[in-house]
C-alpha positions as CSV (number, residue, x, y, z in Angstrom):
1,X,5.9,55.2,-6.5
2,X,4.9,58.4,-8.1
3,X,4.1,61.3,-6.7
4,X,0.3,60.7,-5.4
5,X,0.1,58.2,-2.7
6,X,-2.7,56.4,-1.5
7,X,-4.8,57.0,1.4
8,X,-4.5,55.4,4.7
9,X,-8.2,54.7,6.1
10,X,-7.6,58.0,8.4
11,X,-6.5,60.3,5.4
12,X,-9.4,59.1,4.2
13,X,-12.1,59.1,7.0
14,X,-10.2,63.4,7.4
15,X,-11.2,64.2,3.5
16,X,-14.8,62.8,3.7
17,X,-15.3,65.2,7.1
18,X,-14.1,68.0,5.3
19,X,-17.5,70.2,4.8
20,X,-19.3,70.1,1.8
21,X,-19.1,68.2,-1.4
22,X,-15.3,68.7,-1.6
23,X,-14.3,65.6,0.8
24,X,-16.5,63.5,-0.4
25,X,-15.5,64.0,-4.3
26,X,-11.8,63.7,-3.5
27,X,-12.1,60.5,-1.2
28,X,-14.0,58.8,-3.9
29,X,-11.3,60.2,-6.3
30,X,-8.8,58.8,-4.6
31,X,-10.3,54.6,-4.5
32,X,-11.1,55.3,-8.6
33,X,-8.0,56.3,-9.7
34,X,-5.0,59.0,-8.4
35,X,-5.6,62.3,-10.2
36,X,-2.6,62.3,-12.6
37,X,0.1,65.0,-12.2
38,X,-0.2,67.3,-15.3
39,X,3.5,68.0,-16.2
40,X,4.8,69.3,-19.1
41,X,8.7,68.2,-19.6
42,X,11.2,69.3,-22.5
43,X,13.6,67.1,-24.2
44,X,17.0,68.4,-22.5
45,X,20.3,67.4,-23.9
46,X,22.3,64.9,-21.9
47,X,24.5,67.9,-20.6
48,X,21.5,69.4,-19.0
49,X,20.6,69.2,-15.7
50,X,16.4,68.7,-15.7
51,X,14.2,70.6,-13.2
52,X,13.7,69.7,-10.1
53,X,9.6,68.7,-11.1
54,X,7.1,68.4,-7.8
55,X,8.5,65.0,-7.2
56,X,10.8,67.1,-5.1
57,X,7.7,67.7,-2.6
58,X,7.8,63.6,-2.5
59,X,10.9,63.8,-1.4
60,X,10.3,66.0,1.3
61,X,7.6,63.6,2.5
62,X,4.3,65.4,1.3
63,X,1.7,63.3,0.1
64,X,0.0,65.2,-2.6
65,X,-3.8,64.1,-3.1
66,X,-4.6,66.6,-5.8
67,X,-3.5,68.9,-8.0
68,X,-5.8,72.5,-8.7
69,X,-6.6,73.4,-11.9
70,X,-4.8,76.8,-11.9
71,X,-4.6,80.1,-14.1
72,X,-2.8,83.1,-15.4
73,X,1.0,81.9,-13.8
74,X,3.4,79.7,-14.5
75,X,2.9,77.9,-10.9
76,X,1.3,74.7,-9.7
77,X,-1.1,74.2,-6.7
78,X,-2.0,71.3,-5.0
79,X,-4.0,69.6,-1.6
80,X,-1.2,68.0,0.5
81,X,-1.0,66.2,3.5
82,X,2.8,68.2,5.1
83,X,5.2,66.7,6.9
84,X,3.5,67.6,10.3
85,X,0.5,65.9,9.1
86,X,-1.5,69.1,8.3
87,X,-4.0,69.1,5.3
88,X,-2.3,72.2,3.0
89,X,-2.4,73.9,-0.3
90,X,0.8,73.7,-1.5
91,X,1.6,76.3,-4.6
92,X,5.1,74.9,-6.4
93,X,7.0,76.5,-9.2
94,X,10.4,75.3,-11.2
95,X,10.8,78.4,-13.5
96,X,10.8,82.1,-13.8
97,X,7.9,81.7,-16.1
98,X,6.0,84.3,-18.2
99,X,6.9,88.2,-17.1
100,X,8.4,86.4,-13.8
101,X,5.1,84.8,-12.9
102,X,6.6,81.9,-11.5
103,X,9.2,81.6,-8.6
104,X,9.3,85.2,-8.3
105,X,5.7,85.8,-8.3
106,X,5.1,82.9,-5.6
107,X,8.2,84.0,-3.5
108,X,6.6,87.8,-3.4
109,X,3.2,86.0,-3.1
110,X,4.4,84.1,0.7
111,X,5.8,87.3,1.9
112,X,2.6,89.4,1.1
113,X,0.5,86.4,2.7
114,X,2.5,86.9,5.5
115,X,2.6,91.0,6.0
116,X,-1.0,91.1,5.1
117,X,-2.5,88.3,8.4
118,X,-1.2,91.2,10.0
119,X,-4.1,93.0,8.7
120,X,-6.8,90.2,7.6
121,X,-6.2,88.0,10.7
122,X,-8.2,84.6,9.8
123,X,-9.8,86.2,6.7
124,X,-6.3,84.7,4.5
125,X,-4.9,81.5,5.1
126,X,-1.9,81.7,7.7
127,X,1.9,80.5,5.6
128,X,3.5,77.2,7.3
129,X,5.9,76.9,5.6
130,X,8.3,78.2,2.6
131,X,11.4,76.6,0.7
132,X,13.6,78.1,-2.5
133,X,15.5,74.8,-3.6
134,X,18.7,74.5,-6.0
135,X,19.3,71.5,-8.5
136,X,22.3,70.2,-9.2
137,X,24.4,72.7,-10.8
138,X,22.5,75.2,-10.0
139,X,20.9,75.2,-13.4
140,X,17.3,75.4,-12.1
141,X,15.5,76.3,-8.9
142,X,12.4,75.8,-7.4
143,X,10.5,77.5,-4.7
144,X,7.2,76.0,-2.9
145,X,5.5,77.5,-0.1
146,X,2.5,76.0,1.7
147,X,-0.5,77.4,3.8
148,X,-3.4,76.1,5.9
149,X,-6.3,74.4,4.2
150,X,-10.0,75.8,4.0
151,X,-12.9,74.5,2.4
152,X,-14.3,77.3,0.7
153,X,-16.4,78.7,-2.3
154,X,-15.2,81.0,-4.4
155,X,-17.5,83.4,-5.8
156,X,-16.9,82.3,-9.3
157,X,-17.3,79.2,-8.2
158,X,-20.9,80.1,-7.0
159,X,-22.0,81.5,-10.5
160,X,-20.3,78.2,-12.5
161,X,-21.6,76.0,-10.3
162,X,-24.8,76.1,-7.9
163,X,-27.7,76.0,-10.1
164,X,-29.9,78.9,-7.8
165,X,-26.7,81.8,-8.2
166,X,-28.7,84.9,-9.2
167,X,-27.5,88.9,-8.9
168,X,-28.8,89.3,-5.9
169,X,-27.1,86.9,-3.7
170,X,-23.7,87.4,-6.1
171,X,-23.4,91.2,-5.2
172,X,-24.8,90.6,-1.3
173,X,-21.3,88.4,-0.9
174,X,-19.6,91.2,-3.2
175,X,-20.5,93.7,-0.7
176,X,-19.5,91.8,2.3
177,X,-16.4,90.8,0.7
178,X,-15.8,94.5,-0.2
179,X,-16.8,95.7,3.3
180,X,-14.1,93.8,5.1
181,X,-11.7,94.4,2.0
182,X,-12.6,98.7,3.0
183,X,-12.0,98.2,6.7
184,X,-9.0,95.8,7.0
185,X,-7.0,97.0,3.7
186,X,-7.7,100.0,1.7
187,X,-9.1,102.2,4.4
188,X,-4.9,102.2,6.2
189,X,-4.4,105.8,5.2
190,X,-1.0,105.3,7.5
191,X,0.3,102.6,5.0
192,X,-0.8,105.3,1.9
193,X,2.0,106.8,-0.5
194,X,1.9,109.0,-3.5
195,X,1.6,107.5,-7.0
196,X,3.7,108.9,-8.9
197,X,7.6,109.6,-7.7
198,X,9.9,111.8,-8.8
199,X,12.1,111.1,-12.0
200,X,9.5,108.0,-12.9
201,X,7.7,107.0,-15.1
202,X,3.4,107.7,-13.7
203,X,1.7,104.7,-12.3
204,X,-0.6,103.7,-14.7
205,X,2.1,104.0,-17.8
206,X,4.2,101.5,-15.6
207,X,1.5,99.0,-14.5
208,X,-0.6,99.1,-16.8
209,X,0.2,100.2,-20.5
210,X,3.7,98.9,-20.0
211,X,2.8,95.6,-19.0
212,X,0.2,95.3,-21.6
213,X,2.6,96.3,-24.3
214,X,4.9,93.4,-22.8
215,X,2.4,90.9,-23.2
216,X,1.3,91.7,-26.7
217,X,5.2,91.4,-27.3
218,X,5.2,88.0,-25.9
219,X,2.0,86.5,-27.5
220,X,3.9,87.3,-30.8
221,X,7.4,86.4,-29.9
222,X,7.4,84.0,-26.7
223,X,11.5,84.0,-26.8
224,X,11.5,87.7,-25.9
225,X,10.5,86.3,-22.2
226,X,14.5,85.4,-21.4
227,X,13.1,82.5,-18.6
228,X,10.3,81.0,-21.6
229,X,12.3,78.4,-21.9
230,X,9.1,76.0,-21.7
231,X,8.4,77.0,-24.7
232,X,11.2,76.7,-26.6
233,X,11.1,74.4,-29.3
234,X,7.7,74.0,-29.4
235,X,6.6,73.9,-32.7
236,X,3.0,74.4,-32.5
237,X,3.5,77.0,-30.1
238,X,6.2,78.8,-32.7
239,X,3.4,78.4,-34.8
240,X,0.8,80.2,-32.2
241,X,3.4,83.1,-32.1
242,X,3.7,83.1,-36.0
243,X,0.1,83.5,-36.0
244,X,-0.1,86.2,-34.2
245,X,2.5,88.0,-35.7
246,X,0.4,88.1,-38.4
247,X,-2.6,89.4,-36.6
248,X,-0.8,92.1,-35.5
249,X,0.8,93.0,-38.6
250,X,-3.3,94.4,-39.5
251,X,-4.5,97.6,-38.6
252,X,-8.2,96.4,-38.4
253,X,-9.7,93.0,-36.8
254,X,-13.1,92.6,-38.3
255,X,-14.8,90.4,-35.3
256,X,-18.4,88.7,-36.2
257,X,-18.8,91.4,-39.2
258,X,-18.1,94.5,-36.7
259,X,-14.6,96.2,-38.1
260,X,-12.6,97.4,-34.9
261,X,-8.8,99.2,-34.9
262,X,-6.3,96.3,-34.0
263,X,-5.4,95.9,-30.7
264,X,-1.7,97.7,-31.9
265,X,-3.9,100.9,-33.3
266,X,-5.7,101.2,-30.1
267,X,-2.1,100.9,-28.1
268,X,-1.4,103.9,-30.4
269,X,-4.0,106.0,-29.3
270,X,-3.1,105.3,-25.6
271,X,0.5,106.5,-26.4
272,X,-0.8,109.3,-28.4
273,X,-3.2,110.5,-25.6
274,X,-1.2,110.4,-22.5
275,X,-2.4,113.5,-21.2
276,X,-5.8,112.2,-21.1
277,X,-4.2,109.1,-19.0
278,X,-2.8,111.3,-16.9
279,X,-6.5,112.8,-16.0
280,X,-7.0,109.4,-14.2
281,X,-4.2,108.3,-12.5
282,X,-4.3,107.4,-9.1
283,X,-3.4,109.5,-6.2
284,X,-2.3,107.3,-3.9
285,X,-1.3,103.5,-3.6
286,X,-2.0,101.3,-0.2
287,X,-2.7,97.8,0.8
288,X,-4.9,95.8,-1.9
289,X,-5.0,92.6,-3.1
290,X,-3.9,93.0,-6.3
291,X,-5.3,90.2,-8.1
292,X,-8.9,90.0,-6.9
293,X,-10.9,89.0,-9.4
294,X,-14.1,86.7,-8.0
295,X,-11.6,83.7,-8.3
296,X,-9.6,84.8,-5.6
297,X,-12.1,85.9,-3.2
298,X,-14.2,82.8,-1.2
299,X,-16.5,82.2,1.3
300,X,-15.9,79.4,4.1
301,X,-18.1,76.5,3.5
302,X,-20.4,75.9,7.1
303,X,-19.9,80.0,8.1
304,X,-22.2,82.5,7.9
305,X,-21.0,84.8,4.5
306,X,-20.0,87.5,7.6
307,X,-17.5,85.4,9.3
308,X,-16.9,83.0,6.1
309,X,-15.0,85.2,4.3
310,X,-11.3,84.6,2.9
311,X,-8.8,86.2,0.1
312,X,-6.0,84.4,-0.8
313,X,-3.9,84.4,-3.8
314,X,-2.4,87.9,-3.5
315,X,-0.3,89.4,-6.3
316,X,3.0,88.9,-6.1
317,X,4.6,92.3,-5.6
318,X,7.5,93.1,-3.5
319,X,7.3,93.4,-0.4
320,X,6.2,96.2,1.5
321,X,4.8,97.4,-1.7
322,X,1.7,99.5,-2.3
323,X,-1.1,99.3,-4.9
324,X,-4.0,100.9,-6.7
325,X,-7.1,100.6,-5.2
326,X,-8.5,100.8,-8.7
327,X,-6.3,97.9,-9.7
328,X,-8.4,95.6,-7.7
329,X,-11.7,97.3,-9.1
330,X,-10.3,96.6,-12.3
331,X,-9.8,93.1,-11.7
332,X,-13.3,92.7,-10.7
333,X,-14.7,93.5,-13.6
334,X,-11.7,91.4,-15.3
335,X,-13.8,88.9,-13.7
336,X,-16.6,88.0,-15.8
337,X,-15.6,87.3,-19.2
338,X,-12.4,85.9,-17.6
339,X,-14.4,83.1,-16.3
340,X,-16.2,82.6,-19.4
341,X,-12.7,82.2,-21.3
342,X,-10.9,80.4,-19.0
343,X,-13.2,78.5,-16.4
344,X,-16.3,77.7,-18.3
345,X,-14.7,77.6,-21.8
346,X,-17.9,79.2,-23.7
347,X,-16.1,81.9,-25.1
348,X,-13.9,80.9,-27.6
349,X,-12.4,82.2,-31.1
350,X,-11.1,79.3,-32.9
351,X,-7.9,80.0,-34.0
352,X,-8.7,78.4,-37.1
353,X,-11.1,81.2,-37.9
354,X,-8.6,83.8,-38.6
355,X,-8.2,85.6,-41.7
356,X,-5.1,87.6,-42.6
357,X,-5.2,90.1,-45.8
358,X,-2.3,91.6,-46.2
359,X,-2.5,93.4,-49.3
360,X,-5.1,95.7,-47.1
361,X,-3.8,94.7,-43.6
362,X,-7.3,93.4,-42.4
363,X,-7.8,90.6,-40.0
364,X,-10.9,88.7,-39.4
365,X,-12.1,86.5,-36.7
366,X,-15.0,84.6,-35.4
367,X,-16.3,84.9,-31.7
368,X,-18.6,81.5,-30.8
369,X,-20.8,80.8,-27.7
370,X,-21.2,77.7,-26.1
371,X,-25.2,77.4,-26.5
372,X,-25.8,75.2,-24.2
373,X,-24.0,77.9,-21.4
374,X,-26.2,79.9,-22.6
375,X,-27.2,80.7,-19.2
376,X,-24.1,80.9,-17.5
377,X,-23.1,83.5,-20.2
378,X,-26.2,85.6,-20.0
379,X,-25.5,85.5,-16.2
380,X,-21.7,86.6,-15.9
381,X,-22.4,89.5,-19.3
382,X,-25.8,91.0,-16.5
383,X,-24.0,90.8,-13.9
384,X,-20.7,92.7,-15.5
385,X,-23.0,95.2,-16.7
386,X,-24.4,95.8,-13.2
387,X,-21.2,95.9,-11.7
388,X,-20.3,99.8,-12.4
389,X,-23.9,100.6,-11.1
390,X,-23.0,98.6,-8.1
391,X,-19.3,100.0,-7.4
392,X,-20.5,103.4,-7.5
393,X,-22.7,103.1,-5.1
394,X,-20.9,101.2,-2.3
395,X,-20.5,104.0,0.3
396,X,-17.4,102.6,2.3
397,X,-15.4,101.8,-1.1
398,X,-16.1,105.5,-2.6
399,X,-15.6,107.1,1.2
400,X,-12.6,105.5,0.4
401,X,-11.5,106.6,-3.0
402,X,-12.7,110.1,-1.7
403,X,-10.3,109.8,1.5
404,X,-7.9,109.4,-1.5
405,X,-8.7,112.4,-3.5
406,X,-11.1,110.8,-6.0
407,X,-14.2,111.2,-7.0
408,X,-16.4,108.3,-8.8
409,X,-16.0,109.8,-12.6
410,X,-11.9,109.3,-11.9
411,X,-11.3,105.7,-10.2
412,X,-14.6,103.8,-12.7
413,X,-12.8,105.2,-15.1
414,X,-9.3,104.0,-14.3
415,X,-11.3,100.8,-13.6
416,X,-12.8,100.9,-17.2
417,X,-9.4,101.0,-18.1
418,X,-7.6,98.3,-15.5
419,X,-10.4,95.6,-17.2
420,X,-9.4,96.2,-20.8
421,X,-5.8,95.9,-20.2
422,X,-6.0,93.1,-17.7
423,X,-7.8,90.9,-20.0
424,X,-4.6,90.5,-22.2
425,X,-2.5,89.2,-19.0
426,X,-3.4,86.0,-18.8
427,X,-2.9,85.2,-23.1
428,X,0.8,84.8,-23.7
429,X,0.7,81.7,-20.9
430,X,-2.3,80.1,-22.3
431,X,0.3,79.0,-25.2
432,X,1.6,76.2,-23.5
433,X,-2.0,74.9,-22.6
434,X,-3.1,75.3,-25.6
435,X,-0.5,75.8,-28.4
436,X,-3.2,75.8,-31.3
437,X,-3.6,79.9,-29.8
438,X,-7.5,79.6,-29.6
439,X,-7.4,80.3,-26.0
440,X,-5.4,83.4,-25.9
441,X,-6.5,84.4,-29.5
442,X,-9.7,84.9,-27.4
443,X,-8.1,87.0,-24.9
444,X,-7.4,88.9,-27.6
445,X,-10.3,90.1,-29.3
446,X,-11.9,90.2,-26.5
447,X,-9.3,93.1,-25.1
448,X,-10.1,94.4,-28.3
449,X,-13.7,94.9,-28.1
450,X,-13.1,95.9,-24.3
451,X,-10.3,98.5,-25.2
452,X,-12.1,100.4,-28.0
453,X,-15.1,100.4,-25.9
454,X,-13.1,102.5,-23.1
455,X,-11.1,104.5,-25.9
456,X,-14.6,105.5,-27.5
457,X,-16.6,106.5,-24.4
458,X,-13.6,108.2,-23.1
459,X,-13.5,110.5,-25.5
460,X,-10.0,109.7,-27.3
461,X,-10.1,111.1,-30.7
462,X,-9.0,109.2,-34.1
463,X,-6.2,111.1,-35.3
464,X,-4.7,107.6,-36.4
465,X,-6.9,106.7,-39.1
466,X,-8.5,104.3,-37.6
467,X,-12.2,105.0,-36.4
468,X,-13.3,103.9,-33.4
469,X,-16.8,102.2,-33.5
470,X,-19.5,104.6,-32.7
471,X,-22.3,104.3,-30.1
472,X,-20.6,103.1,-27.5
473,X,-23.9,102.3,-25.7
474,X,-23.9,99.5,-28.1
475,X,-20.8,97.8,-27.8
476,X,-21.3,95.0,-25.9
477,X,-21.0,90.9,-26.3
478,X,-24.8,90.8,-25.9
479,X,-24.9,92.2,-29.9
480,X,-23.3,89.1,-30.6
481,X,-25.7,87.2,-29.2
């Protein structure tokens, strides 16, 4: 039977109500042909048991109608019809994944869904249900959990895909979003800790220059992830990581003619210059999202943007846990070329295009654009540079950071910071979309222009050898252009 089922003329008569274009498009979907389950399965040896794969949702009598594109994790997501005959998104993962991205980010993600309607109310979709399933054996688990569907709009939705988006409507649903975000989670000084605790390591070596180092270590050797074992095997994803072992064997990357330290050299200059780090760590953690980028922040379709709007998605930390409200600034600004790279596809660095000396250890690379996005990419690179303009002056986020103990020229700059090294998270798991690399290999130099950037116009010196390009007024993708 498969795991998409066909509609009965109610199912269908329910998706074609649903507000705006999203019934309609998925109810004539669903007469043309059932959206095929993208699944990617290994050859196991007959002494293997296989995962459990989303048929187990079948099984459970869930009628999946479509499955989400989805980024950045090693988790599924689709629209369901549950047992109880409510319309859900169900999110499903089979495997630990990349840095734990899978089960264990989904199983932190339900809890946090659930702790934080305590605080959003209707503004995050309630949980119904959640299930952590064994196979037989025990060899492999899965965990699904599913919650309430609403049509929304995301707002990087809004810039991809309605024709009129402009600035001004774009940062008038930012600052609504941001609004409730200040009243309902950051602004909790009650839930507030201190950063840094005693005998650790600070905040922002753990969460962000660790975890950047541990992605760089997976994008050149994918087996270091002990749960990777999607990718083992793989040739021409063995061949992605031999690749970029390569790249980061060079202590230059020369991208469109402009010669930039490698992505390891800037690394360096982060470990060399802790104390300058330690100038902009964070105070004190609370409640934040933790992963809201534009992608994760919507507006109800048929609601005024006041009463419309909805987070969902939340990072999977533990629970109880407390963040960085800079984190989610970071994020933000993560947003823009993220979209381009991942959602719009008119960034890209063919992987082809790289260039390896190593006699000299140079690299070079070539950045395209998609010319006829040429809009779209204009668009998201204005409104990124607006965006710093615009988060330093929103009164109730800096009231805020100053409740916190930080003043503007402290938190942008962790922000600065939080977009450079985000940028790299989502690369290593782009191999098993796309094994040629191209996709994270643009990741890649694009954390590289983003990191020397911050390095430069922070003020870190080049005691490594390796200048930093100058004028850092001028580094931007629009000289590329």
């Amino acid at each position: 039977m498969g795991y998409f089922l066909k509609f009965s003329d109610k199912e269908k008569q329910l998706l074609i109500d649903l507000p705006g274009h999203l019934g309609e498009r998925l109810a004539k979907e669903s007469i043309k042909e059932w959206v095929q389950l993208l699944q990617r399965r290994l050859s196991l040896s007959a002494t293997e048991t296989p995962r459990l794969g989303p048929d187990i949702l079948w099984q459970l009598r869930y009628k999946i109608y479509k499955s989400f594109e989805t980024s950045g994790s090693s988790t599924r997501t689709f629209l369901a019809m549950d047992p109880h005959e409510r319309l859900s998104v169900v999110k499903y993962s089979d495997q630990d994944g990349i840095d734990g991205n899978g089960i264990p980010w989904l199983s932190k993600q339900a809890t946090r869904m659930e702790e934080y309607r305590s605080y959003l109310g209707h503004h995050i979709p309630a949980v119904f249900d959640r299930n952590e399933l064994a196979s037989e054996g025990n060899r492999n688990s899965a965990f699904f959990y599913s919650m309430e569907y609403r049509p929304f709009e995301t707002l990087s939705e809004y810039l991809l895909c309605d024709p009129a988006a402009n600035g001004q409507e774009f940062f008038s649903r930012l600052d609504v979003a941001l609004r409730h975000q200040v009243r309902m989670l950051y602004d909790q000084p009650e839930t507030w800790i201190v950063a840094d605790q005693p005998g650790e390591d600070s905040y922002l070596q753990k969460f962000y220059i660790d975890r950047f180092r541990r992605r760089l270590t997976l994008l050149a050797d994918p087996g270091a992830n002990l749960n990777s074992d999607w990718i083992e095997g793989i040739a021409p994803v063995n061949h992605a990581a031999l690749m970029f072992t390569r790249l980061m064997s060079t202590d230059t990357l020369t991208i469109n003619g402009i010669t930039y330290p490698n992505l390891p050299r800037l690394l360096e200059l982060l470990d060399i210059h802790k104390d300058k780090i330690n100038q902009i760590e964070p105070k004190l953690l609370g409640l934040a999202h933790g992963d809201g980028h534009i992608g994760n922040i919507g507006f109800e379709i048929g609601k005024r943007i006041e009463d419309g709007f909805v987070l969902f998605d939340l990072r999977g930390a533990d629970a109880n846990a407390r963040i960085d409200i800079g984190y989610d600034t970071g994020k933000l600004a993560f947003s823009f070329l993220h979209a381009l790279i991942d959602r719009a596809h008119a960034l890209k660095v063919p992987a082809s295009s790289l260039e390896v000396n190593e006699e000299t250890r140079e690299a070079n690379v070539r950045l395209e654009f998609d010319a006829s996005q040429m809009d779209i990419i204009l668009l998201h690179l204005e409104l990124r540079k607006q965006l710093w303009g615009f988060l330093q002056n929103h009164q109730p986020l800096t009231d805020v950071f100053r409740k916190m103990g930080e003043e503007p020229e402290i938190w942008l700059v962790r922000t600065q910071l939080g977009e450079a090294i985000q940028l790299l998270g989502p690369a290593p798991d782009r191999l098993k979309d796309d094994p040629s690399g191209s996709i994270s290999m643009t990741y890649y130099v694009l954390t590289t222009l983003l990191l020397n950037n911050f390095l430069r116009s922070n003020g870190f010196d080049m005691e490594t050898g390796y200048p930093l390009v100058p004028n850092p007024e001028k580094i931007d993708l629009f000289r590329f252009l």
